[in-house]
Structure formats: structure tokens, C-alpha cells
N, C-alpha and C positions, 0 to 999 in steps of 0.2 A: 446517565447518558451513555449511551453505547457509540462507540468509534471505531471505524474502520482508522489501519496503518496501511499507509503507501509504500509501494515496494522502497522506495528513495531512502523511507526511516530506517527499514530492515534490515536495508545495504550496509547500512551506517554502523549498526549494530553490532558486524561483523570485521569490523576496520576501526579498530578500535585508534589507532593512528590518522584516521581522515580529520581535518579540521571539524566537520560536523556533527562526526561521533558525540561529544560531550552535550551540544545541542541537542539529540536524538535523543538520548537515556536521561538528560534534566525533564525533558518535553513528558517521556514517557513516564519518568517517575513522581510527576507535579500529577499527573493523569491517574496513574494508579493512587495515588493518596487520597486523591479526590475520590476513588468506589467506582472511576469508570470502568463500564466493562469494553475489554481491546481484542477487538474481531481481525482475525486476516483471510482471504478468500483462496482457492483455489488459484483465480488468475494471479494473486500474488506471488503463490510457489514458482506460476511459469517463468513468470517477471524475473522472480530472484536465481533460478536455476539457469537461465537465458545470461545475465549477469555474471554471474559469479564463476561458470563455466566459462565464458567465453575469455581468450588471452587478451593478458593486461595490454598487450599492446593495440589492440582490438577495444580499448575501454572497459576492458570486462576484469573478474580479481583473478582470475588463473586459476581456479580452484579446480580441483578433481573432481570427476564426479561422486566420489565417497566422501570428500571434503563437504559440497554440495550436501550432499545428502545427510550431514551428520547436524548441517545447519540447519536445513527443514527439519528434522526430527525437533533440534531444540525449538524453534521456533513456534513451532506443534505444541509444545509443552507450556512455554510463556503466552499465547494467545489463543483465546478462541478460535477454531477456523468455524467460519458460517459453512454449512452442508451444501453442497452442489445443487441449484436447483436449476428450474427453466429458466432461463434470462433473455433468449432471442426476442421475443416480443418486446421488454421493456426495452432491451438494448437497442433494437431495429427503430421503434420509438424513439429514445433520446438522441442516435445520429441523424434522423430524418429533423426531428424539431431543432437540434440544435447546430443542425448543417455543422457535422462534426465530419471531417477527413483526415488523410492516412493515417499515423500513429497514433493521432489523439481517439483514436477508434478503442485504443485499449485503456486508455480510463475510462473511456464509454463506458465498457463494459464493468469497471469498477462499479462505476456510479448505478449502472442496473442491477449489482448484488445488492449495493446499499438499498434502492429502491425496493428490491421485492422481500430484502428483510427486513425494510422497517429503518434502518442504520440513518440516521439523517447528521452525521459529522464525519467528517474524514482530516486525519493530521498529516502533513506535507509538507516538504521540503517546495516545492512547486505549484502553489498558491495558482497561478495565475491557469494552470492546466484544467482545473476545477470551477474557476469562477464564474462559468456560462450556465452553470445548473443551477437553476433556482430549486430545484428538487432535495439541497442538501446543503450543508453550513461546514465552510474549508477553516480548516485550525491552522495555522500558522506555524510549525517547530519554533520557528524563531523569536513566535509573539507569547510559548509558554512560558509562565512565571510559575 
């Protein structure tokens, strides 16, 4: 089974002190033991760079952009990244059918990687962001054992 990661895991990954850290990497290594393969996309990097750059007081981790960037490289290394392809169609697609507005626009476009590669699970901190796609099946972080 092939899975996309939500920026939310990623975050977590890197904050080794958030409460959901240990959730994240139990989630992640029940998944790798299992032989799945763990896909991150392009809009993932914007997501986490958007994040992680921006001041903590801003909700964001204050990182540097060399900090930043030293996390995507590892990041790069620990997962798949799916290759860049056309998504406007599928994407334009899933917001029109699933009457999807302002931000939830950018898991749209998660959901149209997973779509045109095939990917039909995604693991989440944010379940309930995902649940209008019949297109794909939402993992739970917190329902992995």
C-alpha cells in the first residue's frame, strides 16, 4: 500500500518535544514495518517551508531558511517525493465536485497528487480535512497501532 504524509506528520517529525511527535514516528514506524511505501509531494515541501520558516510567534517553528532547508533535504532522503506532474485538471475537478473553499483548497491539491498517482491513503493528524474524498482512505496518526 502506498501512502502519502501530511505536512502536520512532517511538522512533528522535526519537534521532537511537541506532544505529537511520539504519535507521528510510532504512526510512521507501524507503517514502515508493514512494507508501506511513504510518498511526500512537492506541495508538501511548500507546506513545511511556509511553516517552519515562518516566526513561532506567527505559529510557525522560526527556523532559518538553511534550517529549513537542511529538513527538506532529510526529508527527501526518508521518503519518496512523487515527481511533479499536471494536477490542475484533477485539482479544478475535486474543488468544483467537492465544493471545497479557501484553504482547504491546499489539500485539494494533496488529494489531486494522490489521484493522478495512483496513492489512495493519506496519514493525518487532521482526519476530518480529508473526509469529503471518496477518491481516497484517511489514516488516522492516532488510530496507528
Amino acid at each position: 500500500m502506498a501512502v502519502l504524509l501530511d505536512t502536520n506528520v512532517l511538522l512533528r517529525l522535526v519537534q521532537p518535544h511537541h506532544p505529537s511527535a511520539p504519535l507521528a514516528l510510532r504512526a510512521l514506524q507501524t507503517l514502515r514495518t508493514s512494507n508501506e511505501m511513504l510518498h511526500i509531494t512537492q506541495q508538501n515541501i511548500v507546506e513545511f517551508w511556509a511553516v517552519a520558516t515562518r516566526p513561532i510567534a506567527a505559529n510557525g517553528l522560526g527556523f532559518s531558511p538553511e534550517q529549513a532547508a537542511a529538513e527538506i533535504d532529510a526529508l527527501r532522503r526518508l521518503f519518496l517525493l512523487l515527481p511533479e506532474l499536471p494536477l490542475q485538471e484533477a485539482w479544478e475537478q475535486l474543488v468544483v465536485d467537492h465544493r471545497v473553499s479557501g484553504k482547504n483548497a491546499h489539500d485539494a491539491r494533496m488529494v489531486a497528487a494522490m489521484v493522478v498517482h495512483g496513492i489512495e491513503n493519506i496519514l493525518t493528524f487532521n482526519v476530518q480535512d480529508f473526509v469529503r474524498y471518496a477518491e481516497i482512505r484517511v489514516l488516522d496518526v492516532m488510530a496507528i497501532e
